[in-house]
CHARMM internal coordinates of N, CA and C (Angstrom, degrees):
IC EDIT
DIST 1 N 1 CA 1.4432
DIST 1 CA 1 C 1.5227
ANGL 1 N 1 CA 1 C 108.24
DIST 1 C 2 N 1.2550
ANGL 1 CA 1 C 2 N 113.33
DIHE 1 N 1 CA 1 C 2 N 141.95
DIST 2 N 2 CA 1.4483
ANGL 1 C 2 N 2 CA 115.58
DIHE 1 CA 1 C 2 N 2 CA 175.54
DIST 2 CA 2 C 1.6612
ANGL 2 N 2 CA 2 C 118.66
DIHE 1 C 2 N 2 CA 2 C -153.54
DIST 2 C 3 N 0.8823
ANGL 2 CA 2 C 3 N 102.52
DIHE 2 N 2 CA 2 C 3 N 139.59
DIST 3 N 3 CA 1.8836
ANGL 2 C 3 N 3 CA 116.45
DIHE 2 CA 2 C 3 N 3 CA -178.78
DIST 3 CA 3 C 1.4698
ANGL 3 N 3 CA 3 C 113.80
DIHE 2 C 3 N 3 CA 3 C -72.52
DIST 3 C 4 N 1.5708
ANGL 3 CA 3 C 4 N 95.08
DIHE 3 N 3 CA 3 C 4 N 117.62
DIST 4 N 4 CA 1.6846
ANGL 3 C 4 N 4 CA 80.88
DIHE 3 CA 3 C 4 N 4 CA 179.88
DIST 4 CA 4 C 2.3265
ANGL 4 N 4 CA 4 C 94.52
DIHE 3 C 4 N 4 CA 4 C -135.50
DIST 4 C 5 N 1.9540
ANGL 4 CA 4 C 5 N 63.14
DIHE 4 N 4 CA 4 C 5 N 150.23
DIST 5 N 5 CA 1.8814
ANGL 4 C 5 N 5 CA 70.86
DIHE 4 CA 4 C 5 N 5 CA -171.65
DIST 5 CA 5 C 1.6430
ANGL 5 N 5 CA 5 C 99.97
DIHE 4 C 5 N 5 CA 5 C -66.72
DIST 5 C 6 N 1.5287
ANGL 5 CA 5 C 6 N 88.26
DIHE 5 N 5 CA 5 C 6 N 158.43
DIST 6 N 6 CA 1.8407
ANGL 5 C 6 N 6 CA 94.54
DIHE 5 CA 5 C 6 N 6 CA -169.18
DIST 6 CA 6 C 2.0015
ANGL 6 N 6 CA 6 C 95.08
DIHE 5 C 6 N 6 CA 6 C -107.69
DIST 6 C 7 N 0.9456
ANGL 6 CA 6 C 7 N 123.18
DIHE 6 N 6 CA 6 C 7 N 143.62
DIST 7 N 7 CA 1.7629
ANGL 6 C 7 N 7 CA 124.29
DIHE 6 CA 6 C 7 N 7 CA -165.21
DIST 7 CA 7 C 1.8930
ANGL 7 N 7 CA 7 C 86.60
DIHE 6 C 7 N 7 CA 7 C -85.59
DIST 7 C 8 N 1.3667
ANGL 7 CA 7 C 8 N 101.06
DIHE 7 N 7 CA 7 C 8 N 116.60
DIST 8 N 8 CA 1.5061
ANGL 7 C 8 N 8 CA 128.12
DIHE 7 CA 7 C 8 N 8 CA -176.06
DIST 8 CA 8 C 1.8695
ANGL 8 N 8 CA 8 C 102.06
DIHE 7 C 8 N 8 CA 8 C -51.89
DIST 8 C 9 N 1.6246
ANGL 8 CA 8 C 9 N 98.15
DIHE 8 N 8 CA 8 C 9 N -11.76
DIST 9 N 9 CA 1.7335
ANGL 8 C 9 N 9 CA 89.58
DIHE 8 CA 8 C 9 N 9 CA -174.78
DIST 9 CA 9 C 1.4469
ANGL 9 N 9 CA 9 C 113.41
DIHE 8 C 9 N 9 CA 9 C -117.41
DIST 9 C 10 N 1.6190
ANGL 9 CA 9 C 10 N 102.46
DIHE 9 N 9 CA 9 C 10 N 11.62
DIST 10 N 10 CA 1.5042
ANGL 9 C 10 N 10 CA 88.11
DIHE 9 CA 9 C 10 N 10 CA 174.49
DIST 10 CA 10 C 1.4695
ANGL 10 N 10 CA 10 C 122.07
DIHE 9 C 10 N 10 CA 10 C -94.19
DIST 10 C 11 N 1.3963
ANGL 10 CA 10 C 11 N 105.95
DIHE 10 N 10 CA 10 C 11 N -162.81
DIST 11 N 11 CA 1.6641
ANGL 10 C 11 N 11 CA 103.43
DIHE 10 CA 10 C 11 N 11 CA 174.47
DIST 11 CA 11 C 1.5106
ANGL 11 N 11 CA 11 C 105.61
DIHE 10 C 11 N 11 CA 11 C -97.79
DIST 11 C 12 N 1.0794
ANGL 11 CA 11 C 12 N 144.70
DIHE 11 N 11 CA 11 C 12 N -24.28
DIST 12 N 12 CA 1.1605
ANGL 11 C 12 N 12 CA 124.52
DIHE 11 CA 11 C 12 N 12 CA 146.32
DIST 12 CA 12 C 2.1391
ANGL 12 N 12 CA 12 C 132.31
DIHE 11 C 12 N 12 CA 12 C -76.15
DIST 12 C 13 N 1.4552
ANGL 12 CA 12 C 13 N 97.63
DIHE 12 N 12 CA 12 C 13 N 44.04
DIST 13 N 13 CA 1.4380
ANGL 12 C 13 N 13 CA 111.20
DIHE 12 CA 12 C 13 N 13 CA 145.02
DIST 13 CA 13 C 1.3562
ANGL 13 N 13 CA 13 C 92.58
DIHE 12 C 13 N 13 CA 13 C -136.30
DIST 13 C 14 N 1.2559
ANGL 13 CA 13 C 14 N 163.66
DIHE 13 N 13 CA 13 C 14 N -19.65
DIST 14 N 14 CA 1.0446
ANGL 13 C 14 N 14 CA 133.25
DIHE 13 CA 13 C 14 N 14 CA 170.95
DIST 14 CA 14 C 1.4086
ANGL 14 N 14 CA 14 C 114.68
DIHE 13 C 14 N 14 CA 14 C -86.93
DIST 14 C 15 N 1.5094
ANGL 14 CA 14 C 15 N 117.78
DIHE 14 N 14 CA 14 C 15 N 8.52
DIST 15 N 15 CA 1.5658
ANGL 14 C 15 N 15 CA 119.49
DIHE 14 CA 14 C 15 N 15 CA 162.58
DIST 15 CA 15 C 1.4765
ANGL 15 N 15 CA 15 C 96.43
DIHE 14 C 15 N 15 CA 15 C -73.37
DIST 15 C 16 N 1.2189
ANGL 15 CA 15 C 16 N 125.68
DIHE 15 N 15 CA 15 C 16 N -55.02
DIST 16 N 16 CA 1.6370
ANGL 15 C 16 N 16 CA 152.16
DIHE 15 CA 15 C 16 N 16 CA -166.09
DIST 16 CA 16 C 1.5428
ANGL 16 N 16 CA 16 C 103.71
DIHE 15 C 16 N 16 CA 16 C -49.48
DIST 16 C 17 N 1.0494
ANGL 16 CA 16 C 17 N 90.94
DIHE 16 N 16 CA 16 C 17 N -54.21
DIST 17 N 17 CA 1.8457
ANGL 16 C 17 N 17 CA 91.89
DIHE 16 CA 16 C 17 N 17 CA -170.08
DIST 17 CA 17 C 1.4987
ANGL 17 N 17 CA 17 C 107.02
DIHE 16 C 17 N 17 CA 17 C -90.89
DIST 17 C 18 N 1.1737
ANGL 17 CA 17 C 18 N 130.47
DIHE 17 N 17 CA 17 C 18 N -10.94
DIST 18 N 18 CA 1.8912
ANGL 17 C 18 N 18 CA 135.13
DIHE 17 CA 17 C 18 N 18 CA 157.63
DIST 18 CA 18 C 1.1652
ANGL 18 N 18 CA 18 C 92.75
DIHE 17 C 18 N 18 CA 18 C -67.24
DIST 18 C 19 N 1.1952
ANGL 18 CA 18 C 19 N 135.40
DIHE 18 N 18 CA 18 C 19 N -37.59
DIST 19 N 19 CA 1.8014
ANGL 18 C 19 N 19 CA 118.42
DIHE 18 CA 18 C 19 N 19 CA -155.21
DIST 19 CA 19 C 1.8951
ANGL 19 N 19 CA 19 C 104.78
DIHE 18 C 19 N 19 CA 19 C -85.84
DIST 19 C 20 N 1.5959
ANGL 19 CA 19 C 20 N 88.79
DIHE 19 N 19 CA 19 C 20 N -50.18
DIST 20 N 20 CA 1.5667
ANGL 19 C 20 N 20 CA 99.34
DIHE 19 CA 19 C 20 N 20 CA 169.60
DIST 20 CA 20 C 1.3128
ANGL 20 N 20 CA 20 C 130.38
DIHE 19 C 20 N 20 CA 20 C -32.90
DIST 20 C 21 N 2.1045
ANGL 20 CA 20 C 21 N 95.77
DIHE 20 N 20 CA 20 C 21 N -47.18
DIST 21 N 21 CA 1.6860
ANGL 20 C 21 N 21 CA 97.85
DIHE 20 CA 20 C 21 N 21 CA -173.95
DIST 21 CA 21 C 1.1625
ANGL 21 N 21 CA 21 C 106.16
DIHE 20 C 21 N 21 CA 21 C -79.05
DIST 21 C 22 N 1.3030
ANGL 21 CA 21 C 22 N 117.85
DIHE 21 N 21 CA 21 C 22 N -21.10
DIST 22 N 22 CA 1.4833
ANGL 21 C 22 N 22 CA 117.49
DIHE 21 CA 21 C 22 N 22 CA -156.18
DIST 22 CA 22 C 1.7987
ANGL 22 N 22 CA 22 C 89.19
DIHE 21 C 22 N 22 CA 22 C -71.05
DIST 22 C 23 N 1.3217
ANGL 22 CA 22 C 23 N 116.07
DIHE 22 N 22 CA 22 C 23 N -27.42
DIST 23 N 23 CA 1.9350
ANGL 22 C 23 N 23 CA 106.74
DIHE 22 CA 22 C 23 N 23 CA -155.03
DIST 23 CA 23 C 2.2954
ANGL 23 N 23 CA 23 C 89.66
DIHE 22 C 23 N 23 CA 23 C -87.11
DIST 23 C 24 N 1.6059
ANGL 23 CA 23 C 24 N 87.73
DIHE 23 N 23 CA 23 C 24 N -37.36
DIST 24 N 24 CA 1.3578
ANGL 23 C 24 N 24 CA 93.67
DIHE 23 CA 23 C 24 N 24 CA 177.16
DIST 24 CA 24 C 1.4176
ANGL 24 N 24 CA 24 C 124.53
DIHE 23 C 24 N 24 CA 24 C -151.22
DIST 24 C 25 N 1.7127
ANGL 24 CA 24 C 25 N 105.73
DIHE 24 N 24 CA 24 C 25 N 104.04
DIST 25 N 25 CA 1.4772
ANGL 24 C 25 N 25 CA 129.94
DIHE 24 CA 24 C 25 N 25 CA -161.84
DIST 25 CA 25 C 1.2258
ANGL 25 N 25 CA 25 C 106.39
DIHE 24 C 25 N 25 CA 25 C -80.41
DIST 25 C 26 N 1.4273
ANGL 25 CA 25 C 26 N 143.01
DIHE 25 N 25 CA 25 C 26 N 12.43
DIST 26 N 26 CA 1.6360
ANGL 25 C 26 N 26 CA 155.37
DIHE 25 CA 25 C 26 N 26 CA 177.49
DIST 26 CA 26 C 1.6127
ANGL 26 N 26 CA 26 C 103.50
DIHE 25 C 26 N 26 CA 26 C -84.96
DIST 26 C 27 N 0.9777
ANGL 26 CA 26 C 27 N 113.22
DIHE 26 N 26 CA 26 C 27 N -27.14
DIST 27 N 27 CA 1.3209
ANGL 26 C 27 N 27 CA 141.63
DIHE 26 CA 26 C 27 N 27 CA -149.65
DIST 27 CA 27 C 1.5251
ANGL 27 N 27 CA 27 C 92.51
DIHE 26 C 27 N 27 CA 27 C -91.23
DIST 27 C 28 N 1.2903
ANGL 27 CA 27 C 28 N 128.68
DIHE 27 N 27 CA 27 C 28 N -29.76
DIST 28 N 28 CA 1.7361
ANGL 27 C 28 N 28 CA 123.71
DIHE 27 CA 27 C 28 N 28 CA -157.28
DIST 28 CA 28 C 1.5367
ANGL 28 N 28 CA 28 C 93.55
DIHE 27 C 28 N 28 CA 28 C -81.44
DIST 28 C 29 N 1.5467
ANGL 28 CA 28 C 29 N 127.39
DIHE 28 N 28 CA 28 C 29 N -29.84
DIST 29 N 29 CA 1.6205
ANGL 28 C 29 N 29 CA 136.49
DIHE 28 CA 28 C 29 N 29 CA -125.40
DIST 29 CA 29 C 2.3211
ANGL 29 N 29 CA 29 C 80.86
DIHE 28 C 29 N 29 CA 29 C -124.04
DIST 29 C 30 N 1.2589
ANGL 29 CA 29 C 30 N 110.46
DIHE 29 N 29 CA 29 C 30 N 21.33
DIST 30 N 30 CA 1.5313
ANGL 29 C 30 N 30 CA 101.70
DIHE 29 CA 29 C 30 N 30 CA -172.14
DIST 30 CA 30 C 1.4054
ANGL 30 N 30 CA 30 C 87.13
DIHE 29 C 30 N 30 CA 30 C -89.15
DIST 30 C 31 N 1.2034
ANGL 30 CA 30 C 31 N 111.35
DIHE 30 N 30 CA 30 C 31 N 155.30
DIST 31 N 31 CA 1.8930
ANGL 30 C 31 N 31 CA 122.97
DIHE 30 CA 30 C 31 N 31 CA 175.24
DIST 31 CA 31 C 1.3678
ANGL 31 N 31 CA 31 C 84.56
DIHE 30 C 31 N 31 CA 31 C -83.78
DIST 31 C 32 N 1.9255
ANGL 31 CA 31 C 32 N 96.26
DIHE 31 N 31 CA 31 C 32 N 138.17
DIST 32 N 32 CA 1.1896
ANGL 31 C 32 N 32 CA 118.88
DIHE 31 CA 31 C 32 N 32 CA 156.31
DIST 32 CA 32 C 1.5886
ANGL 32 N 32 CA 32 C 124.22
DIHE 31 C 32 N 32 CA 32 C -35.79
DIST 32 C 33 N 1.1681
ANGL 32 CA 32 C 33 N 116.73
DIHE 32 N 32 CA 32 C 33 N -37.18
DIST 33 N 33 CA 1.6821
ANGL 32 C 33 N 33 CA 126.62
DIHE 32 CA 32 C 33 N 33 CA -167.78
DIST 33 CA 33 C 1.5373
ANGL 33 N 33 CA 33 C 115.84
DIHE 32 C 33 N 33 CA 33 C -84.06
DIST 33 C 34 N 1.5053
ANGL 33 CA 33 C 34 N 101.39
DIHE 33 N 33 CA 33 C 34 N 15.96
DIST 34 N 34 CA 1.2564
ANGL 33 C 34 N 34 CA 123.29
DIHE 33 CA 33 C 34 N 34 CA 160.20
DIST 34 CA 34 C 1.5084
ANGL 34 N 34 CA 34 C 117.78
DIHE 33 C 34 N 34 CA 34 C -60.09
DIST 34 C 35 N 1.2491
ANGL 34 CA 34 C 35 N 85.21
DIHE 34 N 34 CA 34 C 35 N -57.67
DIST 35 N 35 CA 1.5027
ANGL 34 C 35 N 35 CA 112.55
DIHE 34 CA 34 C 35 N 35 CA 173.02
DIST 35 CA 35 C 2.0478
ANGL 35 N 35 CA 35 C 93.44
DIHE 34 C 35 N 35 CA 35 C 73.50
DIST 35 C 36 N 1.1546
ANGL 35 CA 35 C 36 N 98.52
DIHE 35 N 35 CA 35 C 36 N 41.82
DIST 36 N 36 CA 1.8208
ANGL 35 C 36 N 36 CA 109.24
DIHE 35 CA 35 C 36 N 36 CA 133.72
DIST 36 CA 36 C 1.4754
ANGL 36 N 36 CA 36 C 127.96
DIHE 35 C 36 N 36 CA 36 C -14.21
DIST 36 C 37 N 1.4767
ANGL 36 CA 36 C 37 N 129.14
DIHE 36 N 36 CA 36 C 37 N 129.95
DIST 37 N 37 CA 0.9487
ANGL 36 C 37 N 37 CA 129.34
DIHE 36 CA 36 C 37 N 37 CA -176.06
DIST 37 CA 37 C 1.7896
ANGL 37 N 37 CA 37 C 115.40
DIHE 36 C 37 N 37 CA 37 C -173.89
DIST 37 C 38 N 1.4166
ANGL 37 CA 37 C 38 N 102.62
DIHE 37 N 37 CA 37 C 38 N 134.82
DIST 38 N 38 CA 1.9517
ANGL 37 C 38 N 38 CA 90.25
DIHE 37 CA 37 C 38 N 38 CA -170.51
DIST 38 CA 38 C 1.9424
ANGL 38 N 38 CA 38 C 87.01
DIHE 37 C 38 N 38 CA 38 C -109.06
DIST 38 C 39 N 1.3245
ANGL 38 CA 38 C 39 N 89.00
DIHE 38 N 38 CA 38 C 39 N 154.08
DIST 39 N 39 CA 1.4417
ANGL 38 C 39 N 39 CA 126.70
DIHE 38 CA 38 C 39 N 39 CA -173.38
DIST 39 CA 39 C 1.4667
ANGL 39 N 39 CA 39 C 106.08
DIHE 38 C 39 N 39 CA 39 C -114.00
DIST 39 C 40 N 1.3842
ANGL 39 CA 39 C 40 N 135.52
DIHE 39 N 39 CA 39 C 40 N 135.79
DIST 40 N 40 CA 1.8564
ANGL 39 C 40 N 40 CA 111.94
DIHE 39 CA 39 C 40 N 40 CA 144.36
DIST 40 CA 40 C 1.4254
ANGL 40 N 40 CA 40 C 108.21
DIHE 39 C 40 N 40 CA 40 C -122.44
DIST 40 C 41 N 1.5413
ANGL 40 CA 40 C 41 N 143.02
DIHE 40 N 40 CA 40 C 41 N 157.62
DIST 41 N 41 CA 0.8523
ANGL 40 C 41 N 41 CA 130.97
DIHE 40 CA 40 C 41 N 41 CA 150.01
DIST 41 CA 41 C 1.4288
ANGL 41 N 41 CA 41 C 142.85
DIHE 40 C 41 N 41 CA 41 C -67.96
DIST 41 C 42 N 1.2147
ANGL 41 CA 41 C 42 N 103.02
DIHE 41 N 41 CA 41 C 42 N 163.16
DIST 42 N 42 CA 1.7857
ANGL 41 C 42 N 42 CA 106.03
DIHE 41 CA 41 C 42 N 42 CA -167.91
DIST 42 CA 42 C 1.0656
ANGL 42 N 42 CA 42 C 89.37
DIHE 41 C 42 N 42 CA 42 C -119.93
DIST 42 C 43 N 1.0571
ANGL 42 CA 42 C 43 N 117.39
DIHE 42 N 42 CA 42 C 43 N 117.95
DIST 43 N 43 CA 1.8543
ANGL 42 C 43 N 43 CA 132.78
DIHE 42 CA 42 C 43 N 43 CA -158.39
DIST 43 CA 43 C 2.2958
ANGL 43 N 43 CA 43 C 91.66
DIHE 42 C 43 N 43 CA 43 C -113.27
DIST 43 C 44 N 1.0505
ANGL 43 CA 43 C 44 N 102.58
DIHE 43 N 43 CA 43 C 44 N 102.31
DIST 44 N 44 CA 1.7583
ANGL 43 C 44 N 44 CA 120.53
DIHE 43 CA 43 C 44 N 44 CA 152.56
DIST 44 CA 44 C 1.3225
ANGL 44 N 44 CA 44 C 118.17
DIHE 43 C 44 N 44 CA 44 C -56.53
DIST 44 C 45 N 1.4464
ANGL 44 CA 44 C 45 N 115.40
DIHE 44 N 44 CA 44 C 45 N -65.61
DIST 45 N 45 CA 1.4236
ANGL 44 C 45 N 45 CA 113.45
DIHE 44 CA 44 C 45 N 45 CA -168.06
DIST 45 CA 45 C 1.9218
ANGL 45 N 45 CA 45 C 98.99
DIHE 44 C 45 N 45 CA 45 C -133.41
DIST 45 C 46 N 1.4843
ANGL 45 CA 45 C 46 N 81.63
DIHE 45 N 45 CA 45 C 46 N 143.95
DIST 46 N 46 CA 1.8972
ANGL 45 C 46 N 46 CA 99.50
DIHE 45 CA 45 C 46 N 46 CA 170.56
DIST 46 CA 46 C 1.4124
ANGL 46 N 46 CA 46 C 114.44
DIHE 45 C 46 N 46 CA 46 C -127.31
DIST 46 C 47 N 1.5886
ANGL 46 CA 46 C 47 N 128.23
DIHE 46 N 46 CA 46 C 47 N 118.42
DIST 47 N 47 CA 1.3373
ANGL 46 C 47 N 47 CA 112.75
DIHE 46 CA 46 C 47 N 47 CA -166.19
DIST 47 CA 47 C 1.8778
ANGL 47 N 47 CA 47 C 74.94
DIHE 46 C 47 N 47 CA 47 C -130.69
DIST 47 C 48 N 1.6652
ANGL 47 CA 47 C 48 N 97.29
DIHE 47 N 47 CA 47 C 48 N 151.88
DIST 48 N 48 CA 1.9833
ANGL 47 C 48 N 48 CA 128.45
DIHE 47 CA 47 C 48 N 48 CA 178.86
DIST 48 CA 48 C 1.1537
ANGL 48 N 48 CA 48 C 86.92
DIHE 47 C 48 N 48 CA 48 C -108.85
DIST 48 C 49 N 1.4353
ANGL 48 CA 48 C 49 N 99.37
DIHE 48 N 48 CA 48 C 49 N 140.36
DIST 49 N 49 CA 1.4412
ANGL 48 C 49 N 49 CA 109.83
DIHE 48 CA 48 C 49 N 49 CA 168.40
DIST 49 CA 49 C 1.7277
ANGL 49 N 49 CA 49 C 104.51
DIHE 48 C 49 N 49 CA 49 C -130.42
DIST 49 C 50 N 1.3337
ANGL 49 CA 49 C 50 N 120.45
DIHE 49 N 49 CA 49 C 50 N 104.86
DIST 50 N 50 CA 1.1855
ANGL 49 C 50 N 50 CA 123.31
DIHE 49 CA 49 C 50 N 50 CA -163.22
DIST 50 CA 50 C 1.2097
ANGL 50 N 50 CA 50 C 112.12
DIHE 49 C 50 N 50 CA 50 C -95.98
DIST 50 C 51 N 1.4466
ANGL 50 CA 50 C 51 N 126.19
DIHE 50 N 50 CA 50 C 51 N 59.70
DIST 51 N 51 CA 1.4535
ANGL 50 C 51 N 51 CA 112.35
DIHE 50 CA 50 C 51 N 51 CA 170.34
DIST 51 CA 51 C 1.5969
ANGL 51 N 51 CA 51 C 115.92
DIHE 50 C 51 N 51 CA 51 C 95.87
DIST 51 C 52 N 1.2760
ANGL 51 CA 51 C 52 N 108.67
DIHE 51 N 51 CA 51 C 52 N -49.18
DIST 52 N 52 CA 1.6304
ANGL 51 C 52 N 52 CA 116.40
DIHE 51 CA 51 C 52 N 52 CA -164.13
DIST 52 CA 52 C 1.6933
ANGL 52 N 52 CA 52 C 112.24
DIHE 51 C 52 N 52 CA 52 C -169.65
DIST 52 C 53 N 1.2919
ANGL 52 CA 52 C 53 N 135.70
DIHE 52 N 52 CA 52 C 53 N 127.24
DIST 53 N 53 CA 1.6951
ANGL 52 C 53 N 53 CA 117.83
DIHE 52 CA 52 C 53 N 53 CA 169.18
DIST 53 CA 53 C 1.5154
ANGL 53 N 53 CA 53 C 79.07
DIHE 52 C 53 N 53 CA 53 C 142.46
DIST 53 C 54 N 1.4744
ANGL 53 CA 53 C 54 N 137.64
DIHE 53 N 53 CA 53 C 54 N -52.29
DIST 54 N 54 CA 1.3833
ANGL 53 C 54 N 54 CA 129.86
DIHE 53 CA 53 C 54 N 54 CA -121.34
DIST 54 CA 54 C 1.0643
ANGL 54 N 54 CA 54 C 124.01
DIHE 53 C 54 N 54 CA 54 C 92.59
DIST 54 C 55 N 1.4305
ANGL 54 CA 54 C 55 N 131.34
DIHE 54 N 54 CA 54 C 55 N 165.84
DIST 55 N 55 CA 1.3526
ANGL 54 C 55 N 55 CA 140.95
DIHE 54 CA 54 C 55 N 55 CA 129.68
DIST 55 CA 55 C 1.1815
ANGL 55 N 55 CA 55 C 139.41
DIHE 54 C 55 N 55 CA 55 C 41.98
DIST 55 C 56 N 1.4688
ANGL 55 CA 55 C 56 N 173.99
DIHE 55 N 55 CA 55 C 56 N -4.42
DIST 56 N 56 CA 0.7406
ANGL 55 C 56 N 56 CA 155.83
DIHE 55 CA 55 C 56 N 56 CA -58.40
DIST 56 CA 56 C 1.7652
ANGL 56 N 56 CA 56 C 92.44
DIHE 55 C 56 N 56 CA 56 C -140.06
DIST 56 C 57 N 1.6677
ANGL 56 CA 56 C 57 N 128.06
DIHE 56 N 56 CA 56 C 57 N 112.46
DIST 57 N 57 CA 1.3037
ANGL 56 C 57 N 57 CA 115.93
DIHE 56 CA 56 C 57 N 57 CA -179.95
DIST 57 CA 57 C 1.7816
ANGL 57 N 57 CA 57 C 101.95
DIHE 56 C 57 N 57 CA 57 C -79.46
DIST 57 C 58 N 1.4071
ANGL 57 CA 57 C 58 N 99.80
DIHE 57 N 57 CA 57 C 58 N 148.79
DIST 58 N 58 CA 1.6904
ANGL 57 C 58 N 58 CA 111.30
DIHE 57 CA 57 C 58 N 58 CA 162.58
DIST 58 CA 58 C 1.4440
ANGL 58 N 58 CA 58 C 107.66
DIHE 57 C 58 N 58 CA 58 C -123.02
DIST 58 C 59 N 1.3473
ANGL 58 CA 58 C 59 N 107.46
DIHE 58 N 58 CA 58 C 59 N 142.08
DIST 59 N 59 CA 1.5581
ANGL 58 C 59 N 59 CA 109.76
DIHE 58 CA 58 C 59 N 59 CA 156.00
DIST 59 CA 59 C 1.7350
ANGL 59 N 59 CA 59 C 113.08
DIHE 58 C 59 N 59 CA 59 C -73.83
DIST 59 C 60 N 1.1239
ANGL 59 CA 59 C 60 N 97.36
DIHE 59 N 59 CA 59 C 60 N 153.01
DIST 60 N 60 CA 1.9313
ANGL 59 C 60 N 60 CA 103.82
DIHE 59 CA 59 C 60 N 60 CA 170.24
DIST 60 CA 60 C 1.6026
ANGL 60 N 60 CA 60 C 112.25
DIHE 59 C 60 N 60 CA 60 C -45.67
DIST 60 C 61 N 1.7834
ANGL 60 CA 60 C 61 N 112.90
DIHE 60 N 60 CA 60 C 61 N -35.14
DIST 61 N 61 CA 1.3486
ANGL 60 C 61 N 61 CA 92.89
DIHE 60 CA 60 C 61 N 61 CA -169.23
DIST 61 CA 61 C 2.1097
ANGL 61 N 61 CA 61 C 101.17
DIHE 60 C 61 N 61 CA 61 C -100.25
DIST 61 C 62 N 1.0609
ANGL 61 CA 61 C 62 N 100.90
DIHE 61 N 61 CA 61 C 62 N 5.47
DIST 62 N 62 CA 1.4289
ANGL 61 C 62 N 62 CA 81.90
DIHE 61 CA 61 C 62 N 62 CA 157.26
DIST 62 CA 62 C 1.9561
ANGL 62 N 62 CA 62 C 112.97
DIHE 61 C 62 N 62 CA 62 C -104.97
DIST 62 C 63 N 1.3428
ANGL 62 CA 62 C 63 N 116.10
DIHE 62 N 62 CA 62 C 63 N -12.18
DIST 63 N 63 CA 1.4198
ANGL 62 C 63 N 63 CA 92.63
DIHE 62 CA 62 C 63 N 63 CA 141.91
DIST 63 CA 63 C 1.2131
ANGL 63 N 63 CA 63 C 140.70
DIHE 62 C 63 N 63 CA 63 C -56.29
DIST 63 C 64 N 0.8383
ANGL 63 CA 63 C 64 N 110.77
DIHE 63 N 63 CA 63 C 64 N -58.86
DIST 64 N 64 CA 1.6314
ANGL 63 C 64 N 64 CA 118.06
DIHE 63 CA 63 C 64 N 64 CA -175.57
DIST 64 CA 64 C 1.5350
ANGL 64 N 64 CA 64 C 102.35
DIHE 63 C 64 N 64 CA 64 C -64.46
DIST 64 C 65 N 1.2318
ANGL 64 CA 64 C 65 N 134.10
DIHE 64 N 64 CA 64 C 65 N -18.40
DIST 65 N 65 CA 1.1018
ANGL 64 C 65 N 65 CA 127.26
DIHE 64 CA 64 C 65 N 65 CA 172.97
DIST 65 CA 65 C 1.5879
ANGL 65 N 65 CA 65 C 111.97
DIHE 64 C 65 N 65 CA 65 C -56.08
DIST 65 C 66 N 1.4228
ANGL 65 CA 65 C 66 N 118.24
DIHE 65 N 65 CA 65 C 66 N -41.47
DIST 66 N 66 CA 1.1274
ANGL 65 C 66 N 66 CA 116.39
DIHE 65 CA 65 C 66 N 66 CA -161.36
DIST 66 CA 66 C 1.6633
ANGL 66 N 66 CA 66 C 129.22
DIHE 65 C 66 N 66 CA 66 C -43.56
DIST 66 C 67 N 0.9826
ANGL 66 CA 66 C 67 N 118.88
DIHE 66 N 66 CA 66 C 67 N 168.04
DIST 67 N 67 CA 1.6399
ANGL 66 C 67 N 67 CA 110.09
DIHE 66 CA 66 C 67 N 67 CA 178.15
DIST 67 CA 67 C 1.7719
ANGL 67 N 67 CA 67 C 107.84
DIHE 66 C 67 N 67 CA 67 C -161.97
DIST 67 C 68 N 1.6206
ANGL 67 CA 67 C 68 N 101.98
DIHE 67 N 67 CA 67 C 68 N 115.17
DIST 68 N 68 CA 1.3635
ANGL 67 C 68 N 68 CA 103.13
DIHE 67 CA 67 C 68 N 68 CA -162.37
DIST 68 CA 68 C 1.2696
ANGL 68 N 68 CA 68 C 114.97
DIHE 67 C 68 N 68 CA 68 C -63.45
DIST 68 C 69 N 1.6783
ANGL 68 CA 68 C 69 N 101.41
DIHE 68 N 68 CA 68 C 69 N 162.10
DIST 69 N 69 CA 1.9949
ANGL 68 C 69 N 69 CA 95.85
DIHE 68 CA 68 C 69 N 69 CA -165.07
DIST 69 CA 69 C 1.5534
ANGL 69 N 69 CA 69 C 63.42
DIHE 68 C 69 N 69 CA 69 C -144.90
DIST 69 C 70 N 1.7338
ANGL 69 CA 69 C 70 N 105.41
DIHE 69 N 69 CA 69 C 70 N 155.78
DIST 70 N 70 CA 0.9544
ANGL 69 C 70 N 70 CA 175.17
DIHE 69 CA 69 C 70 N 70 CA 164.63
DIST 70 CA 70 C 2.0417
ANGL 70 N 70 CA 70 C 90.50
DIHE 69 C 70 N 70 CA 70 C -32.95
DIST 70 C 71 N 1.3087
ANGL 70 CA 70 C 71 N 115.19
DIHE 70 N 70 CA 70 C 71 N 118.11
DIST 71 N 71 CA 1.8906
ANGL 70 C 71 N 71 CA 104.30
DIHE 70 CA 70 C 71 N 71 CA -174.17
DIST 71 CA 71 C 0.7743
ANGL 71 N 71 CA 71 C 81.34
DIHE 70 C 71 N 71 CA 71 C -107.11
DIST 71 C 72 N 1.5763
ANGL 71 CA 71 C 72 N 119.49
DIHE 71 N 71 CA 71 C 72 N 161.77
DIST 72 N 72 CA 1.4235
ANGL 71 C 72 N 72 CA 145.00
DIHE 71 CA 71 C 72 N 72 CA 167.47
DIST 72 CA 72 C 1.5750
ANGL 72 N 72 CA 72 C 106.45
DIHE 71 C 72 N 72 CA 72 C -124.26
DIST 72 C 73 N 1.5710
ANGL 72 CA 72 C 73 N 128.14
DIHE 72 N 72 CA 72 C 73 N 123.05
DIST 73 N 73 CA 1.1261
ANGL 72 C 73 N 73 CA 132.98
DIHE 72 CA 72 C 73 N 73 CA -156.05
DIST 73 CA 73 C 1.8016
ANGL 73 N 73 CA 73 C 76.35
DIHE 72 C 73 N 73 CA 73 C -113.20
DIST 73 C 74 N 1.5633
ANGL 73 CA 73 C 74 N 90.72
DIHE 73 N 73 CA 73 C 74 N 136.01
DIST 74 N 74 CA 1.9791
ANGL 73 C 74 N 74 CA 113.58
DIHE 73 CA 73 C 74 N 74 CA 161.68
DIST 74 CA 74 C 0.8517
ANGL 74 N 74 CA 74 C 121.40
DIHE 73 C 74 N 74 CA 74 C -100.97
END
COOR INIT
IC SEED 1 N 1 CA 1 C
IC BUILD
């Protein structure tokens, strides 16, 4: 995994920084001389860990594949 700076003029940092304020609007009113900046990661490896077995590696596109279903608590 690694951090990579996001270019302050594209549209995906101003997707980045709408989502941010939206979770935390304290955040709009920070002095510039912060010197502020969004990052995202570039995620290599995804491993599930289901309970018991270990590990389980995923690729990114069977994460993102996922699609939530409905839990049933025992």
């Amino acid at each position: 995994m690694q951090l990579k700076l996001v270019d302050n003029h594209s549209v995906e940092a101003e997707f980045a920084q709408n989502a941010l304020f939206a979770k935390h609007p304290d955040m709009k009113g920070w002095p510039k001389n912060h010197n502020f900046e969004i990052f995202k990661l570039d995620i290599e490896n995804l491993f599930l860990l289901d309970w018991y077995g270990g590990p389980k590696p995923l690729t990114p596109k069977e994460y993102f594949r996922y699609e939530e279903k409905e839990i049933h608590s025992y």
